[in-house]
C-alpha positions as CSV (number, residue, x, y, z in Angstrom):
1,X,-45.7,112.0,102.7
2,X,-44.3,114.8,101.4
3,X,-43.8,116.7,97.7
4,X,-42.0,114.1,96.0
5,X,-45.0,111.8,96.5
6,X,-45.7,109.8,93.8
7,X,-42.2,109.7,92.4
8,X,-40.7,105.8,92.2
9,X,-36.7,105.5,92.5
10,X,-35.2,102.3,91.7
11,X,-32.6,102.7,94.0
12,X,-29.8,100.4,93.1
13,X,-26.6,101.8,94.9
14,X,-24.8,100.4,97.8
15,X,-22.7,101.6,101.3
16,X,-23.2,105.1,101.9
17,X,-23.2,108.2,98.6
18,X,-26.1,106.7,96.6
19,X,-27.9,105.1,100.0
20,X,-27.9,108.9,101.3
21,X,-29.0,110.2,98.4
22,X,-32.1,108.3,98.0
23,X,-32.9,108.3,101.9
24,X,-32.8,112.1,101.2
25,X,-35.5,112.0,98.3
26,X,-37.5,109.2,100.2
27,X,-37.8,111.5,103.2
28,X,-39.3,114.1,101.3
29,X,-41.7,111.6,100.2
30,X,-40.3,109.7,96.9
31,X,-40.9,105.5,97.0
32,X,-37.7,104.4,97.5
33,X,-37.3,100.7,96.0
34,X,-33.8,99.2,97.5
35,X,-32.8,97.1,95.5
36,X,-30.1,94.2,96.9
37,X,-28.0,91.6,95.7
38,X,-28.6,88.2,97.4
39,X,-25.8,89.2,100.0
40,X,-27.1,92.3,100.3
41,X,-25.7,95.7,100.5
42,X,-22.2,96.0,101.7
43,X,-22.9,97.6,105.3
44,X,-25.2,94.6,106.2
45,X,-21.6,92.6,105.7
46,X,-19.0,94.5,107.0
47,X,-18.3,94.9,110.9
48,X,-19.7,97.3,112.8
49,X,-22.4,98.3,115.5
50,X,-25.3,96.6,114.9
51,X,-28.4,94.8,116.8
52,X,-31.0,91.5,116.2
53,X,-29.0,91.6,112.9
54,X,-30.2,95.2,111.9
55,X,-26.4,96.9,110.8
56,X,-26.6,100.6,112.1
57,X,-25.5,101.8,108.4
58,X,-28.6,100.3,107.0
59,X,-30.5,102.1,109.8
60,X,-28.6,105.6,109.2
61,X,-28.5,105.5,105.4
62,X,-31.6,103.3,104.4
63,X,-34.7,104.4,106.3
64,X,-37.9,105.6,103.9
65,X,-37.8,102.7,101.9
66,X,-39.0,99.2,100.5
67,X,-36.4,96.5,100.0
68,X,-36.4,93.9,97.5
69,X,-33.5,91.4,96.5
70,X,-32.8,91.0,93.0
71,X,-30.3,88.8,91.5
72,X,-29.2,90.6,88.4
73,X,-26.6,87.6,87.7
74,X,-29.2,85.3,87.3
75,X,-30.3,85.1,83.6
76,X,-33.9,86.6,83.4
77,X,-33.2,89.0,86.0
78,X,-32.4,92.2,84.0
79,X,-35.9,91.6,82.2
80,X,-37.4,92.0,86.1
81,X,-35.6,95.3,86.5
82,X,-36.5,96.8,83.1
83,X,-40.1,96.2,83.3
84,X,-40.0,98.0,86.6
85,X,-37.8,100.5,85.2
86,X,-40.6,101.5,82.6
87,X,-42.9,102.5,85.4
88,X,-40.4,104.4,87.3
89,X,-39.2,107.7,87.7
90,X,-35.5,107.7,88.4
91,X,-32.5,104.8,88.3
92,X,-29.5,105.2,91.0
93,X,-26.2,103.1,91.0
94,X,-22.8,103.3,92.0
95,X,-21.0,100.1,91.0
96,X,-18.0,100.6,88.9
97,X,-18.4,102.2,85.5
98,X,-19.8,99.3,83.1
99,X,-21.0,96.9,85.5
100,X,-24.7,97.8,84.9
101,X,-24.1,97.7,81.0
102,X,-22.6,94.4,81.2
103,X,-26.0,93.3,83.4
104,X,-28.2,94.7,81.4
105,X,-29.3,97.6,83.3
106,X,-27.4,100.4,82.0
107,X,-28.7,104.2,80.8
108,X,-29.4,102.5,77.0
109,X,-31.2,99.7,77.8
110,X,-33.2,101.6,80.7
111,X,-34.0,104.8,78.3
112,X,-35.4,102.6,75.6
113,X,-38.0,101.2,77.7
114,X,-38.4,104.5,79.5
115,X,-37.6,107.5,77.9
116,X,-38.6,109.8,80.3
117,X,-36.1,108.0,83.2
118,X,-33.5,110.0,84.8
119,X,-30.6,108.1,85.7
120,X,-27.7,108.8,88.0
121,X,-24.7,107.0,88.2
122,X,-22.1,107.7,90.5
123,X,-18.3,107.0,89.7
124,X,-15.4,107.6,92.1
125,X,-13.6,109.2,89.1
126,X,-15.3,109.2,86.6
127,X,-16.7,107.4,83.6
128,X,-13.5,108.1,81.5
129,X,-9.8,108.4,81.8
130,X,-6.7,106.6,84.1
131,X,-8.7,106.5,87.2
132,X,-11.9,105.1,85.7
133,X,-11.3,101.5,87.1
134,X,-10.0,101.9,90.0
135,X,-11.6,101.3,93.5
136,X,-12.8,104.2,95.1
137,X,-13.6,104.7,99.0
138,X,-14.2,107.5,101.1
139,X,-10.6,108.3,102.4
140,X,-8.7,107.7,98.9
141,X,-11.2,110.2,97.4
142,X,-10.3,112.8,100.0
143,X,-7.0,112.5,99.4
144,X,-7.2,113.0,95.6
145,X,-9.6,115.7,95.8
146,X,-7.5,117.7,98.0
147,X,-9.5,117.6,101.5
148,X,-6.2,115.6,103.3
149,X,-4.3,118.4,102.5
150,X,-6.9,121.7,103.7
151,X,-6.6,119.5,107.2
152,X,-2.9,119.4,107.3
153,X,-1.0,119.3,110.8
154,X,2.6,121.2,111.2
155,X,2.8,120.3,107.5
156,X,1.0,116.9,107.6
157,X,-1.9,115.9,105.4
158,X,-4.7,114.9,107.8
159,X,-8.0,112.7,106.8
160,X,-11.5,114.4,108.0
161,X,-12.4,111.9,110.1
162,X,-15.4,111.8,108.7
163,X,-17.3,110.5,105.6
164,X,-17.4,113.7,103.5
165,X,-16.4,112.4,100.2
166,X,-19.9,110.5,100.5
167,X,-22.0,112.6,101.6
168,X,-21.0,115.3,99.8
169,X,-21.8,113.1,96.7
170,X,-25.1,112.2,98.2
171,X,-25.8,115.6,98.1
172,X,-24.9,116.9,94.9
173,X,-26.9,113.9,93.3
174,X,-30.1,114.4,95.2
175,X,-29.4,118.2,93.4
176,X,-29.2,116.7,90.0
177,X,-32.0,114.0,90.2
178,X,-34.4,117.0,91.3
179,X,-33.6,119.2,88.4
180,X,-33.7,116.4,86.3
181,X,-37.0,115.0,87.4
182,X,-38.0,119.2,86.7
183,X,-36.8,118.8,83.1
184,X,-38.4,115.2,82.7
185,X,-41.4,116.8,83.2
186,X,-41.2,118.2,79.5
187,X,-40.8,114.2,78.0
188,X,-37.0,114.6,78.4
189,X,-35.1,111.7,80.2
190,X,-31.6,112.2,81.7
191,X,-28.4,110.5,82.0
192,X,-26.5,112.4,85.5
193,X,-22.4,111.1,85.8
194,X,-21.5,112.2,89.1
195,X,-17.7,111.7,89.9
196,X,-16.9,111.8,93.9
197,X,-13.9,113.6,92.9
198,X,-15.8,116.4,91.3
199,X,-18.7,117.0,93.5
200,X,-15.7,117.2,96.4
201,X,-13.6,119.5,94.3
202,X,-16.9,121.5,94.0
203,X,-17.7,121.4,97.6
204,X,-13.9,122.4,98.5
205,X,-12.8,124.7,96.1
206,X,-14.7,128.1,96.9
207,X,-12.4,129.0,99.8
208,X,-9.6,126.7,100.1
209,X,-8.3,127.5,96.5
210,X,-8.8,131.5,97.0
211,X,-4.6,131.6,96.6
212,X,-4.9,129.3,93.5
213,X,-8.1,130.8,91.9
214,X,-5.8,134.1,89.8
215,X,-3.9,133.0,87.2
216,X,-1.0,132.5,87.3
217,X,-0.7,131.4,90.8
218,X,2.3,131.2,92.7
219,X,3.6,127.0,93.3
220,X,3.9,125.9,96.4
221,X,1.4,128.0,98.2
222,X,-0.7,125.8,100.5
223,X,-4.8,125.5,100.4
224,X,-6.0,128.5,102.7
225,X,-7.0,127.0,105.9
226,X,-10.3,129.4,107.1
227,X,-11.9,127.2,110.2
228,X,-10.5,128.5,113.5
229,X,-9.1,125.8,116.0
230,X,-10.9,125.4,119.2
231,X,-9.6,126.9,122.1
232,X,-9.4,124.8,125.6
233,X,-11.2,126.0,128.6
234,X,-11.1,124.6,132.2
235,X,-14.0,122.2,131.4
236,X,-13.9,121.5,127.7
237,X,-13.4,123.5,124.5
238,X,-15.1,126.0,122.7
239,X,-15.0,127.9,119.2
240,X,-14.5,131.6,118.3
241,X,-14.4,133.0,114.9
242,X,-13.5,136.8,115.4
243,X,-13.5,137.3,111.4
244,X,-13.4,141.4,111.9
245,X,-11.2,144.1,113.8
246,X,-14.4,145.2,115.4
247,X,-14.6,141.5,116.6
248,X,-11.3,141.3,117.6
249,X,-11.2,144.5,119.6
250,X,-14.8,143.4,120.7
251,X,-13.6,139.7,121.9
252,X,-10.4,141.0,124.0
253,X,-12.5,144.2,125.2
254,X,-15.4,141.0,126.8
255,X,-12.2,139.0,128.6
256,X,-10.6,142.0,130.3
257,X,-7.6,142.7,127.6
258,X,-8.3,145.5,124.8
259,X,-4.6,146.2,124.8
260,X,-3.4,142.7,123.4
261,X,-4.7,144.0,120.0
262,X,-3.2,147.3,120.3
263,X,0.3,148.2,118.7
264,X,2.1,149.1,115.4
265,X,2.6,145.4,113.8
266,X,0.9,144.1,110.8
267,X,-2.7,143.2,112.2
268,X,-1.6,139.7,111.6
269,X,1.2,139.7,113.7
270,X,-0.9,141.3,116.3
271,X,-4.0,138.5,116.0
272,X,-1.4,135.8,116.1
273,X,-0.1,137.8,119.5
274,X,-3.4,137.7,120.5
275,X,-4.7,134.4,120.0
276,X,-1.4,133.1,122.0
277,X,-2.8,134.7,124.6
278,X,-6.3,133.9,124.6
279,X,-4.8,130.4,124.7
280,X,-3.1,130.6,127.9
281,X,-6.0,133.0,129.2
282,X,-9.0,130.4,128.5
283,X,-8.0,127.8,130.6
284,X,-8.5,130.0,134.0
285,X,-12.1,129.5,133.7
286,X,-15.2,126.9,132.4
287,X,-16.2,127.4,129.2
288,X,-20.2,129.3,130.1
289,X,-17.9,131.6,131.7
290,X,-16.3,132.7,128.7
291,X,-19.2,132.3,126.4
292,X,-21.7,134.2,128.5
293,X,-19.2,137.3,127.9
294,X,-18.1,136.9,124.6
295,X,-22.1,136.3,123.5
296,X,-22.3,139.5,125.3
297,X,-19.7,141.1,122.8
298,X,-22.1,140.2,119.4
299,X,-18.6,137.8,118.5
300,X,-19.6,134.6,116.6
301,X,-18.6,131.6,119.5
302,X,-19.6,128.7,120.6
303,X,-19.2,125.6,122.7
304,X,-17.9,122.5,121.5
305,X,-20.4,119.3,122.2
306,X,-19.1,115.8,122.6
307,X,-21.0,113.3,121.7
308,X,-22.5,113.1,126.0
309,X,-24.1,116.9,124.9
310,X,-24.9,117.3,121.6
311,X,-28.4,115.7,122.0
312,X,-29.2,117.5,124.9
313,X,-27.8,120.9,123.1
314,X,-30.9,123.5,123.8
315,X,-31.0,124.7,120.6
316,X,-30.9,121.3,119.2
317,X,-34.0,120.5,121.5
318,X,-35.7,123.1,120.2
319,X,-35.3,123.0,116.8
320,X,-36.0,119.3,117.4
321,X,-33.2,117.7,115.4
322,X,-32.6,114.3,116.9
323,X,-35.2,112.0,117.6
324,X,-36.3,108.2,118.6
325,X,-38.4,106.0,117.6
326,X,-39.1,102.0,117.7
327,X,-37.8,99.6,114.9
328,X,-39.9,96.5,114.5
329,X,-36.1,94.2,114.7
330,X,-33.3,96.8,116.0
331,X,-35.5,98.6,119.1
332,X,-35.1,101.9,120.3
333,X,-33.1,103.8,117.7
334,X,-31.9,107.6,117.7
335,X,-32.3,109.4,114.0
336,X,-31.5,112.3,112.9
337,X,-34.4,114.7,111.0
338,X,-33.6,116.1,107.4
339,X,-32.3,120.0,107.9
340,X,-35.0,121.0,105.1
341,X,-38.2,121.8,106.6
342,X,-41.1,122.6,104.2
343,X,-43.7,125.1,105.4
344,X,-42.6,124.9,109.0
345,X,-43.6,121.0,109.5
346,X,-40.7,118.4,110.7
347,X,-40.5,115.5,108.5
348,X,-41.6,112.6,110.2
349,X,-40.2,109.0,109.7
350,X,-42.7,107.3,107.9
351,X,-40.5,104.1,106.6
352,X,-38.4,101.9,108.8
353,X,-34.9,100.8,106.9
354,X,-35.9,98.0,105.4
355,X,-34.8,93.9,106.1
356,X,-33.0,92.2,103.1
357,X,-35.6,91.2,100.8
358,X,-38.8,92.6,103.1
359,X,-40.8,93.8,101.0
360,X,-39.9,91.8,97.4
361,X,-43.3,90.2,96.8
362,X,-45.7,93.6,97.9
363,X,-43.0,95.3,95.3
364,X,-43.2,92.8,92.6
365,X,-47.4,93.2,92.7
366,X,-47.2,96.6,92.5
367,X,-44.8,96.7,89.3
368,X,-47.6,94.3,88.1
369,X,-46.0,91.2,88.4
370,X,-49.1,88.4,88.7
371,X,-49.1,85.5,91.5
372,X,-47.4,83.0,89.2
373,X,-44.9,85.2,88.0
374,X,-43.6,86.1,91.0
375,X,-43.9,82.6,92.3
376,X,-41.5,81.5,89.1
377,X,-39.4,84.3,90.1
378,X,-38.6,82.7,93.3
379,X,-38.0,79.1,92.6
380,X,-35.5,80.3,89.4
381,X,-33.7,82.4,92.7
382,X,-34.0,85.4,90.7
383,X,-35.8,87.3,94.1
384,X,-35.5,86.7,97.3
């Protein structure tokens, strides 16, 4: 299933950061055991699209596992999750700092049943400090971390409309898990913090804090801003990123205008000058037009897709990117494959997101819980 085969997550995290991070590691072939409260993870709660029950952010975040429900408020229950927890590879949560030690589940308890366990636990701040307690969602985190700001319009902090602070997280924890599991190879367990705010600040920092990154730096200059805006064209947008003089000269040389980046003024004066133009140039004509001459010119472009042409983008149906597939309760579904492709093959689905509780008992027996056990396990409401 792929080269994390063999390796058991206990996957304990909720919404979308620690979701994506384990639906990362069980596509590449990791047993991804989600593990839900009797309510169940937050997404199958709050509103949103969703079919024959089946939430699309348990479909989007949650496919390439098992489910299970576990009551960890129930007394007993925290003895169910550490006996699993010895035969498992890696731990996942992100509920506020000191939940889990208060349930019982914590790094301590965990590492002295299992040594070898690496553990992640994600924080919106932190495990430390003013913030530590606080609530953290996707938007206040891009705030914090400076990403509202890098967005700004005519002077006015914007929001990505978009989860990044998430994802980004999801990311940078699949990282760490991997090099952990490496070093747990030698008998050594770890214990990963991950603070949203730091794996964004990481993510961000590398270009929009070029003005800020010599010391001293001057106050007040804003975060550089390096994305290009699209420019409109008589049937939609597209995007240009002429980086280079040679690009520049190459770009208005394509539309029929090498002169608009001729002159004595600074060169940007004389790109500003330009771009103004290009703006009221690019709506005379469709946006192939354009492209097919620019593409000509060896200058980075594009078109903009909508969300009516990205799936049907050629290169996207070559590459193969999105695909469907039948689940057993929500029907035909649209996914998206991971972008890492190991030795050429396409990951294929091979778990559907799993119901609340789906898979508990076939869990339980493989942990090595007996017939009776489990059967106690249920009529104390510990699993569901």
């Amino acid at each position: 299933m792929g080269p994390l085969k063999g390796i058991k997550v206990l996957d304990l995290s909720m919404v979308v950061a620690g979701p994506f991070c384990t639906m990362i590691l069980g596509d590449l072939g990791a047993d991804i055991i989600k593990i839900e409260p009797p309510e169940g993870d937050v997404v199958r709660i709050v509103p949103g699209p969703q079919r024959n029950g089946v939430p699309v952010g348990i479909l989007n975040w949650n496919r390439s596992k098992r489910g299970m429900v576990l009551d960890l408020k129930q007394s007993g229950a925290a003895e169910v999750f550490l006996r699993m927890a010895e035969q498992a590879d890696v731990v996942i949560q992100n509920v506020r700092p000191g939940v889990v030690d208060r349930l019982g589940v914590g790094y301590e308890a965990v590492s002295k049943r299992n040594p070898k366990i690496v553990y992640c636990s994600i924080a919106g701040y932190g495990f430390e400090g003013p913030y530590r307690d606080k609530p953290a969602y996707d938007p206040i985190i891009q705030g914090v971390a400076g990403v509202m700001i890098t967005q700004r319009t005519q002077g006015r902090p914007r929001a990505v409309k978009n989860i990044l602070a998430d994802k980004v997280t999801a990311m940078t924890a699949a990282i760490g898990i991997l090099a952990a599991l490496q070093e747990a190879r030698t008998g050594k367990g770890q214990h990963i913090e991950i603070a949203m705010i730091d794996a964004v600040a990481y993510y961000l920092m590398g270009d929009t804090g070029v003005r800020h990154t010599l010391l001293p730096h001057q106050p007040g200059l804003p975060p550089t801003m390096g994305s290009a805006e699209p420019f409109k064209t008589a049937d939609g947008y597209m995007t240009i990123a002429p980086l280079t003089d040679k690009h520049w000269k190459a770009l208005l040389e394509a539309v029929g205008h090498p002169e608009w980046f001729e002159g004595d003024e600074p060169r940007n004066e004389r790109v500003r000058n330009a771009a103004r133009k290009l703006i009221e140039l690019f709506p005379s004509q469709p946006s192939d037009y354009w492209l097919e001459r620019i593409e000509k010119a060896d200058v980075p472009c594009g078109r903009v897709n909508d969300f009516d042409t990205i799936w049907e983008d050629p290169q996207y149906v070559v590459n193969e990117t999105f695909y469907e597939y039948e689940h057993p309760v929500a029907g035909r579904v649209r996914a998206v494959r991971p972008g890492t492709r190991l030795s050429g093959k396409k990951p294929e689905l091979w778990r559907h997101a799993p119901g609340l509780g789906e898979h508990t008992d076939e869990i339980l027996k493989d942990f090595g819980f007996n017939r009776q056990e489990i059967a106690d396990l249920h009529s104390r409401a510990i699993v569901k």
